[in-house]
N, C-alpha and C positions, 0 to 999 in steps of 0.2 A: 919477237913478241910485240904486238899491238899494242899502244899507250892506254886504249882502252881496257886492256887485258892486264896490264899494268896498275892501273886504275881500280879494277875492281878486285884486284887481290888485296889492296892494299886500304880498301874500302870492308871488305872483310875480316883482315886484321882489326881493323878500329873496332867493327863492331862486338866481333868477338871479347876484346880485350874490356869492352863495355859489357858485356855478359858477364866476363868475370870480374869486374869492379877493379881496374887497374888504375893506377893515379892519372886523375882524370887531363891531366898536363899532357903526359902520354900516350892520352887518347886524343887530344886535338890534335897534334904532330901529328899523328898517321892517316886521322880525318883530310887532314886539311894538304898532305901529300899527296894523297889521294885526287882531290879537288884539281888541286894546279897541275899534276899529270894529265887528269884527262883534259885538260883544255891549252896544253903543249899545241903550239902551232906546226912541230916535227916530230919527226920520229927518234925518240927518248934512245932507243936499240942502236943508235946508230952514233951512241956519242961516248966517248971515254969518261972513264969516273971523274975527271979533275971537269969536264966538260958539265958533267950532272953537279956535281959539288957547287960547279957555278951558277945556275937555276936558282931563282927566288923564290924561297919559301922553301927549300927542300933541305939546307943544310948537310951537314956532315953525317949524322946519323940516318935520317931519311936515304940521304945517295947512298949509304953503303949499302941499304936494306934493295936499293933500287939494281946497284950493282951484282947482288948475292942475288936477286930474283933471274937476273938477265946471264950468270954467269952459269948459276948451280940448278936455276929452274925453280926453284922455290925460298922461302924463307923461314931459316930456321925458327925463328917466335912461332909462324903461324903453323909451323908444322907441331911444334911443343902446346900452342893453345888451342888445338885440334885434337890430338892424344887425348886432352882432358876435356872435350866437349863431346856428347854425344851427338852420332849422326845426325839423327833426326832434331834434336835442337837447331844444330844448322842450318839443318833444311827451313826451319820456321823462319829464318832470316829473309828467305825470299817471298814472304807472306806478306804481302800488303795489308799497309793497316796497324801491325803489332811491329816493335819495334827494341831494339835489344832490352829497353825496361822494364815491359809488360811479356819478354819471353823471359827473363830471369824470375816473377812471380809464376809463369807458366809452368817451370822449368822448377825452379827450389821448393817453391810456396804450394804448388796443386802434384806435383813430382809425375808432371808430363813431359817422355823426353822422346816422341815423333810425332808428325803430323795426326797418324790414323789417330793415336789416342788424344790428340787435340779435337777432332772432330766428332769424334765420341763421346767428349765431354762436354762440348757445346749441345749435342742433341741430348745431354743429361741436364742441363742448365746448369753445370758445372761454376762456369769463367763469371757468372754473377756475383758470384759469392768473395769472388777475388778479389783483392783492393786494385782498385784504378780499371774495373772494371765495370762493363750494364750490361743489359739485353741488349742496348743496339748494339753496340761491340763483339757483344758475341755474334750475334747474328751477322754484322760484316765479315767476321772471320768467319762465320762460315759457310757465306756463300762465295769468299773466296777461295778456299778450299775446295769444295763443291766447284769449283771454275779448273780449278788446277785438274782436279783429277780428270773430267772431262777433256784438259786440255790434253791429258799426258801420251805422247804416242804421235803427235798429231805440230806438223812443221811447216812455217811459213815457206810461201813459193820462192822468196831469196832465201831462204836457206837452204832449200834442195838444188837451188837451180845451178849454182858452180859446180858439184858433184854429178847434176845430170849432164853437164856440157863436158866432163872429163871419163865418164862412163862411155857416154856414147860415142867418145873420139876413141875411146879404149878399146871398143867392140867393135867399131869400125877398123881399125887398125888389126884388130887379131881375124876377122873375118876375109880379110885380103891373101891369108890362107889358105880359103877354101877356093876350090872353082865355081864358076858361072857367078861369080860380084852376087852373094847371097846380100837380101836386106835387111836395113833395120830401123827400128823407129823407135821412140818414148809415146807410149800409152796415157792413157788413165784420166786420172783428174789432172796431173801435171801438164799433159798437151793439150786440154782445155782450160789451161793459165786460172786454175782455181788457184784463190790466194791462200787456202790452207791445206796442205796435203798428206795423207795416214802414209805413202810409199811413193817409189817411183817404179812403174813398169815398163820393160822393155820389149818386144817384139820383135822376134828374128826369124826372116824369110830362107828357108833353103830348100835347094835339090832333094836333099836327106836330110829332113830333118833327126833321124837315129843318129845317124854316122855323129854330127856338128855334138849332136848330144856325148856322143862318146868323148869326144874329145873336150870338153867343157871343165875339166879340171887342167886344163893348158891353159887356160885365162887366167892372169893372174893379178888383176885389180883388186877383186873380190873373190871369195870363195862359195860358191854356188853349191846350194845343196838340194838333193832331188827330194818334189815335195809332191809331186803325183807326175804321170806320162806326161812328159815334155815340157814339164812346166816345174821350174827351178823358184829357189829363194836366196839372199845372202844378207847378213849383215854389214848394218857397216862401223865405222868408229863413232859417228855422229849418232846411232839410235835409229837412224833411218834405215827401214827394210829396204832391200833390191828385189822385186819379179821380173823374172825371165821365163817367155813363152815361148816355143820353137815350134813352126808350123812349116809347113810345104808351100812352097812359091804361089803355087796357084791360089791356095785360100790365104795368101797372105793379106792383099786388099779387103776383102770381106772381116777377116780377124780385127784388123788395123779398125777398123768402124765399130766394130763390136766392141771391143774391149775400150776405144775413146770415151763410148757416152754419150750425154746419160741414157740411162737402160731407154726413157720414153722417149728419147729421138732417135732412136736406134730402129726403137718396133715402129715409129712412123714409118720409118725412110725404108726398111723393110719389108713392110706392107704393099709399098709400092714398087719398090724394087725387085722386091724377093730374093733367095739364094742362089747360086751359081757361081763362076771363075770370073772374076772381075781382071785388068790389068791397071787399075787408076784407082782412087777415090772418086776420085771426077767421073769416072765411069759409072758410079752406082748412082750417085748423083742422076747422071744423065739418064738411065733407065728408070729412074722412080720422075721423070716427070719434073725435076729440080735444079735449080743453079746451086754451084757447090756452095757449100756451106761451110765456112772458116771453123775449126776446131772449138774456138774459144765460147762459138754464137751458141753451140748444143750443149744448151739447157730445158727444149722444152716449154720454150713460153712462148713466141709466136713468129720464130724463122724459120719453118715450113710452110707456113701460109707467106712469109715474104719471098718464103726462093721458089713457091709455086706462080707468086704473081712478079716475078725477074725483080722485086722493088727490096733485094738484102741491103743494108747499108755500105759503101764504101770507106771502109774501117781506116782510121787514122793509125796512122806510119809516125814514130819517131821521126824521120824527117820534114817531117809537117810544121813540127815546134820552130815557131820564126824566136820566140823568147822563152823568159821563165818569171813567173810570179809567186812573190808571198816567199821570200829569202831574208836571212838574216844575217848582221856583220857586226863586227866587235862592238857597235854603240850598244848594243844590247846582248844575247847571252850568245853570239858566234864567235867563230877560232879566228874568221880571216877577217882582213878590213875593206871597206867598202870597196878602194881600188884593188885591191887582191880579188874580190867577188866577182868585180863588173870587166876586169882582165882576162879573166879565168873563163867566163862566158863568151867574150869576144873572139880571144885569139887561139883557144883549146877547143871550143864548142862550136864554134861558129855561128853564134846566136844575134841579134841585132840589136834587143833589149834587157833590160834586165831590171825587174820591179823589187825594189828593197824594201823588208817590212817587218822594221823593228819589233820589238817589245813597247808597247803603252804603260803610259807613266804605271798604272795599277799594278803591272805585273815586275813589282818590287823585288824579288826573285831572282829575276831574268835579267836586271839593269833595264828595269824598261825607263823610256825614255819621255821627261820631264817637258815641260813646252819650251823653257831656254836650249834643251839639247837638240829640240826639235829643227829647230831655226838653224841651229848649228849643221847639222848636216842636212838641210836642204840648202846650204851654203855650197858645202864640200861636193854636194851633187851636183850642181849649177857648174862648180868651177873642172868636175871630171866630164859633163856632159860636153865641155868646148875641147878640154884637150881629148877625148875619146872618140868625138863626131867621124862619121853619125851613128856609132851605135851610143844610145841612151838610154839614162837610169830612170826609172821613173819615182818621185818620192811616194812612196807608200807605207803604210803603218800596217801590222797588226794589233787592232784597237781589240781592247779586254771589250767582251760584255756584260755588264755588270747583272744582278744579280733580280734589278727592275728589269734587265733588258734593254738598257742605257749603253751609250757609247760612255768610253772613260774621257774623253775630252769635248772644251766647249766648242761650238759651231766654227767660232772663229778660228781656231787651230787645226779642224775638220778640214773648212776648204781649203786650207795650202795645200792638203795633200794630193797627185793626180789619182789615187784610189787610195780606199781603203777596205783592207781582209777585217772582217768581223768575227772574232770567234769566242767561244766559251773556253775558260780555262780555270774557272775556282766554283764553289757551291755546285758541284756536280750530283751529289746524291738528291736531287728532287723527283720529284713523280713525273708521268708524260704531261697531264695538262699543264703544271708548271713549268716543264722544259721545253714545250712547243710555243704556250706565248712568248715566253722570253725571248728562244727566237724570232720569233715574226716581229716582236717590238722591233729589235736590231734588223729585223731585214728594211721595215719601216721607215727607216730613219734615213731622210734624203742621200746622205753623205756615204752609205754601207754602197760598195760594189760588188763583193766577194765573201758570199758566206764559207767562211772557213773549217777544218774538219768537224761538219754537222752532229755528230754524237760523239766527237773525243773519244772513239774507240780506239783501243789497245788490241789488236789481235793478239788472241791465247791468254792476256793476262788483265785486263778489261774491257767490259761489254761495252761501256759508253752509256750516257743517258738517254730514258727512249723518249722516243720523239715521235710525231705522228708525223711521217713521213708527209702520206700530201698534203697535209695541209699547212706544211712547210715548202715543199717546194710549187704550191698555188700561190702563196704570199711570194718568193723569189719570182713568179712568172708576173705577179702585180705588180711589182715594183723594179721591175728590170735588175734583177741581184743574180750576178754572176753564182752557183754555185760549185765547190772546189771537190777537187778529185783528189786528195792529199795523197802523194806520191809516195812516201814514207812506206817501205814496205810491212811496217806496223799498223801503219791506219789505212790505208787506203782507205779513204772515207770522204766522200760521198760514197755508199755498197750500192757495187755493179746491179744490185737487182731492181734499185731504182734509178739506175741512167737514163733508160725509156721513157717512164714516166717524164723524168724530168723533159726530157728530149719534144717529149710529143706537146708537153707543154709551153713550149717554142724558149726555152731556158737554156742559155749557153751553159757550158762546162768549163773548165780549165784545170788542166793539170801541173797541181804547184809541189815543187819539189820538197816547199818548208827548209832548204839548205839553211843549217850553221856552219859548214865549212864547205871549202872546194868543192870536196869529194861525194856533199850530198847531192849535187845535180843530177847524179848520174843515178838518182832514184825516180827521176823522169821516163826513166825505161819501166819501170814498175807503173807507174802510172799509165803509162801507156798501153802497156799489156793491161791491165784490169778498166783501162778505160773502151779498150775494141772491144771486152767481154761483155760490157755493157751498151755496143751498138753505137758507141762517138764517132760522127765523122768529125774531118777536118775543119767543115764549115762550121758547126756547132761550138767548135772549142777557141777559147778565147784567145790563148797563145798561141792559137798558130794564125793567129793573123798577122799579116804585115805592121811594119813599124807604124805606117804612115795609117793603116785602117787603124790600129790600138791606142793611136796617140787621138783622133776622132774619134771614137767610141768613148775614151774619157773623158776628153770635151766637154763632148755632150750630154754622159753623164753626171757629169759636175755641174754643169749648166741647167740640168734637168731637160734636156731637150731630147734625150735618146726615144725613142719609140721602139 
């Protein structure tokens, strides 16, 4: 069991026990166990109770609840303050916005006990009438509500993607049964590295397609159930559907295109190709007149006119990344410490730099970091940059934006840093005109290098503030501002549909991992797949330059000499 998984049982405890108005003493205990688990520099699962007993801030009572969770699976309180909550109560817990207070008036006071009749009540102007409530309140709940139900069904590309990588080694592996090496592939939106996905489809080539079909209750990952001729369904533990399509070798190529996507680059490249027994992708490609086309690029917006004139782009490779920018370390709200971060890149990853970018003083929350802390770790950087050489740190902040569209620090504390990520992170609820000057102010502003996750979207669980796209990234093309690809398989944000744009507007990219510990780097691969989907080569992006080009590029941006 995951520290995080750990963590939010124990984070639901608290809240519960605050629904039911437990002594409030009791409630911070569990709160605040909660807290120092998830930010456990190890793995909690791996230690003996006298070992947890020993952990600050957890005490005797807390370790034994931590022990009884890790031994028995669960915990008896929260199994006893769950008998006496109703489901859907619960369910309100994960409602952004309302809060165990305002669901105990929800809940006792208006004698609402699921979601649906929450949202029922708010289209009755119900939640007005409640104390510690208004219109805007309701109306935040219930366009998040409204958000949820839209979301429900519907799974980020890391969540599916470990399950599709142990699928298709599973149906590779049972296929080596059959004669003549029948094929196979993943379909759908997930082989065009869409960052939200309704299922994952699979596609299997054979001799006989009947026969394979016959035998399909011999696989036994999943249990496949026939849902028309030759085309199967399965559940899985996650909620995520499995399709499976069986087709004859020969139409397997033409299938494989078909079913990829989207429907309008399908009927392009058809048009010109037409039907028939393909032995390649690349083959249909060649007969429509086209240089192949990468999975990720068919969307339909304008890579048939570039593979009719040979000019697709050369999509960046994970190995491209010479570094990693916009990371954070214990000065501020990370697990690991600065040399832990910048080791961890070096001698695991094999990366050359590594750009640290705390918390700013404003984001009080986070421990952001005051100007005396400032100094202090561009000290510590200085002194790992000589024993680490030559791979180097480079001092970087992420500076709040404040609410004028001001950086949170003065000029003078601006230039010590070699970059700084600019990003929004408080007064989110504003309109687009308000949330697009604000950022242009901040792009503005000599000292900004890297606008940071541009709309603070949440996939599945917030939109983000909207923004007028170009006229945010024409201000980033004015004033040389790197803008960020946030790797974060929640945000990826800068959205793939405007990479082009940016791209054509001669605006670098960078894909920043946003790491708080070790282990977030390797959300670089996300970023990297959502950033070929939006047509980045290597040249455009800013990490994978060389040490020696990045360490000039800030230079000069700092100097104001870049062009």
């Amino acid at each position: 069991m995951e520290n995080k998984t750990i963590a939010r049982t124990f984070r639901l405890l608290s809240q519960l026990m605050e629904l039911h108005q437990v002594n409030s003493f009791k409630i911070k205990s569990v709160a605040n166990a909660a807290f120092k688990i998830d930010k456990l520099p190890f793995a909690i699962k791996d230690k003996s109770l006298q070992e947890i007993e020993q952990i600050d801030g957890l005490g005797k009572s807390m370790s034994a609840k931590v022990w009884e969770l890790l031994t028995v699976g669960t915990i008896a309180d929260l199994q006893q303050i769950l008998l006496d909550t109703p489901e859907g109560v619960v369910e309100m817990l994960g409602i952004k916005g309302i809060g165990p207070k305002k669901i105990v008036v929800i809940w006792k006071d208006l004698g609402i006990e699921n979601v649906g009749e929450l949202y029922y009540a708010c289209n009755e102007n119900r939640l007005i009438e409640a104390k510690g409530f208004g219109l805007k309140t309701q109306e935040e709940i219930k366009k998040v509500i409204e958000f949820k139900m839209a979301a429900a069904g519907k799974f980020l590309y890391a969540q599916a993607e470990h399950l599709v990588n142990e699928l298709h080694a599973d149906i590779s592996l049972w296929l080596n049964n059959f004669e003549n090496a029948p094929l196979v592939e993943i379909t759908g939106d997930f082989r065009r590295r869409c960052e939200i996905v309704d299922d994952i489809t699979f596609i299997i080539g054979t001799d006989a397609p009947e026969i394979t079909a016959e035998k399909l209750y011999l696989f036994e990952s999943v249990e496949f159930q026939k849902q028309a001729e030759l085309s199967y369904i399965a559940a899985t533990p996650f909620g995520l559907e499995v399709k499976l399509s069986l087709v004859s070798k020969a139409d397997f190529y033409l299938q494989l295109l078909t079913s990829t996507g989207n429907e309008e680059h399908v009927k392009q490249v058809l048009a010109l190709a037409g039907n028939g027994i393909y032995t390649t992708e690349e083959a249909i490609y060649e007969k429509a007149g086209l240089a192949y086309i990468a999975p990720e690029l068919r969307e339909a917006t304008n890579e048939i006119a570039l593979a009719k004139a040979n000019q697709l782009p050369v999509l960046i490779k994970q190995d491209d990344l010479k570094g990693t920018l916009h990371n954070h370390s214990t000065y501020s709200d990370g697990i690991h410490t600065l040399e832990q971060m910048a080791n961890y890149c070096k001698n695991d990853l094999g990366l050359t730099y590594l750009g640290i970018c705390d918390h700013s003083k404003s984001a009080f929350y986070a421990n952001g970091l005051k100007e005396q802390r400032v100094y202090a770790q561009h000290q510590e950087i200085e002194e790992l940059n000589l024993k680490l050489a030559p791979f180097k740190i480079f001092k970087g902040i992420e500076s709040d934006i404040l609410y004028d569209g001001s950086l949170d620090y003065e000029d003078e504390i601006l230039k010590t840093f070699d970059f700084v990520v600019a990003s929004v992170h408080s007064n989110i609820k504003i309109d687009e005109e308000k949330a697009t000057s604000r950022l242009i102010k901040a792009i503005e502003n000599p000292y900004t290098t890297i606008l940071g996750h541009p709309t603070g979207r949440l996939l599945l669980s917030r939109k983000g503030y909207p923004i007028d796209y170009a006229k945010v990234i024409d201000a980033c093309a004015a004033n040389q501002v790197v803008i960020e690809i946030n790797a974060n398989p929640l945000r990826l944000d800068l959205d793939w549909r405007w990479h082009r744009y940016a791209l054509e507007k001669g605006v670098l990219l960078s894909i920043n991992p946003d790491a708080h510990r070790m282990e977030g780097f390797h959300d670089m691969h996300y970023g990297t797949l959502i950033a070929r989907k939006g047509g980045l080569t290597a040249h455009n992006c800013l990490n994978a330059f060389s040490l020696a080009e990045i360490t000039e590029y800030f230079h000069k941006k700092r100097d104001n000499t870049y062009l």
